[in-house]
C-alpha positions in Angstrom: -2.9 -154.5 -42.1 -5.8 -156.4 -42.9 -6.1 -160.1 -43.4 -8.2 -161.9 -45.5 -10.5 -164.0 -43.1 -13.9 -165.6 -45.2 -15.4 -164.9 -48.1 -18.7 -166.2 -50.1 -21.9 -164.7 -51.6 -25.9 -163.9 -52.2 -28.6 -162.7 -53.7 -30.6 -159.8 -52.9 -31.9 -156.8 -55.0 -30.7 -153.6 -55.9 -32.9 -150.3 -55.2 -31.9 -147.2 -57.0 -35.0 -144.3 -56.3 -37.7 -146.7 -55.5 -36.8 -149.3 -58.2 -35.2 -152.8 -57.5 -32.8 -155.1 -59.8 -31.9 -158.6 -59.0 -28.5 -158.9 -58.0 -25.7 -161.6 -56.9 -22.9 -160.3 -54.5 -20.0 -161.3 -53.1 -18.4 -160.6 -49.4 -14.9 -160.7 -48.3 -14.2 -160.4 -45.0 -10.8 -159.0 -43.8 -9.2 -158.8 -40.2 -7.4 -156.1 -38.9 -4.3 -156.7 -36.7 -6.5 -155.4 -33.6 -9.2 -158.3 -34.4 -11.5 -155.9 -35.8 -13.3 -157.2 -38.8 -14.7 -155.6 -41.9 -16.7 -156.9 -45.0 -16.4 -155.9 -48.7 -19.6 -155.9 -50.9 -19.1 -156.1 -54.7 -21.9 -156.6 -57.5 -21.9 -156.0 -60.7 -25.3 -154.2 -62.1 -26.3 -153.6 -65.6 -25.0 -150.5 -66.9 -28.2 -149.7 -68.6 -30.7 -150.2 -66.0 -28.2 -148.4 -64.0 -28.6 -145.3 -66.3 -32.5 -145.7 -66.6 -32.7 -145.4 -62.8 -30.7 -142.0 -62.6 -27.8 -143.7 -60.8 -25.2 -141.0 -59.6 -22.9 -142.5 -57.8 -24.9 -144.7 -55.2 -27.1 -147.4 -54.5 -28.7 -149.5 -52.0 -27.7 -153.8 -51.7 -30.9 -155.3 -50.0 -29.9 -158.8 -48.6 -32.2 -161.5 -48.1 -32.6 -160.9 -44.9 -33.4 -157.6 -45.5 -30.1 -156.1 -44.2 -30.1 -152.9 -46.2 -26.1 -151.5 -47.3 -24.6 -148.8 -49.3 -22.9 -149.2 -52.5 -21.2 -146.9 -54.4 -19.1 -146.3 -57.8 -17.1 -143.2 -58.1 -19.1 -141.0 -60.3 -21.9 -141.7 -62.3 -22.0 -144.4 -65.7 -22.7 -143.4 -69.0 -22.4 -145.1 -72.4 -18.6 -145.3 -72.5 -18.6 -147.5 -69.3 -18.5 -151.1 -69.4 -22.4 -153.0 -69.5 -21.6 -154.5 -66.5 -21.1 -151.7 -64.2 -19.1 -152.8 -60.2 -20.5 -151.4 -57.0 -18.6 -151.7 -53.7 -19.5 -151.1 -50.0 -17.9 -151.7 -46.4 -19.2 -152.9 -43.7 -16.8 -152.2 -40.3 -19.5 -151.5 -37.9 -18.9 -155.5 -36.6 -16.2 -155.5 -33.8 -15.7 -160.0 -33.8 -16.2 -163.0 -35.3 -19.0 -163.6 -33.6 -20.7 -160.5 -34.8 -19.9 -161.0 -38.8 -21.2 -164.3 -38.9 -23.9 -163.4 -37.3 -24.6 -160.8 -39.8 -23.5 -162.4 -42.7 -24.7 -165.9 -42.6 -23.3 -166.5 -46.1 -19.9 -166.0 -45.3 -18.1 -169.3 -45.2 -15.4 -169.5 -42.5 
């Protein structure tokens, strides 16, 4: 069961074939009842720009820190979607506490 351990957010960009967007995030971080941690990543992107750049299902969140994570949204967008279009992506590969903060700075414990 996981358990809802820090959250906050960031700017970064978003890259779609060689093209970049500004974009705000958010992180949640979540432990699981061995102590293993993961972190959500949501952002919304602009369902246009989203379109222009041939999105088809995935993208790529560049952090500040140039920390480089997949996003995703379950098919493609078109016109009938929503302008402000949500991307998610996980991050378990971070075994403690220790580890997440260390990778996510903007996280507020």
């Amino acid at each position: 069961m996981l358990t809802f351990a820090a959250e906050g957010n960031g700017q970064g960009k978003l890259e779609i074939n060689g093209q970049s967007q500004p974009v705000s995030y958010e992180l949640v971080e979540a432990r699981e009842d061995d102590d293993s941690r993961q972190v959500r990543i949501r952002l919304h992107a602009p369902r246009d720009w989203l379109m222009k750049q041939g999105f088809s299902g995935e993208a790529v969140l560049v952090r500040n820190n140039g920390a480089r994570i997949a996003v995703r949204r379950e098919g493609g967008v078109d016109v009938d979607d929503a302008v402000s279009v949500t991307l998610e992506g996980y991050d378990d590969s971070r075994s403690d506490e220790g580890e997440v903060s260390d990778a996510y700075p903007e996280l507020k414990h």
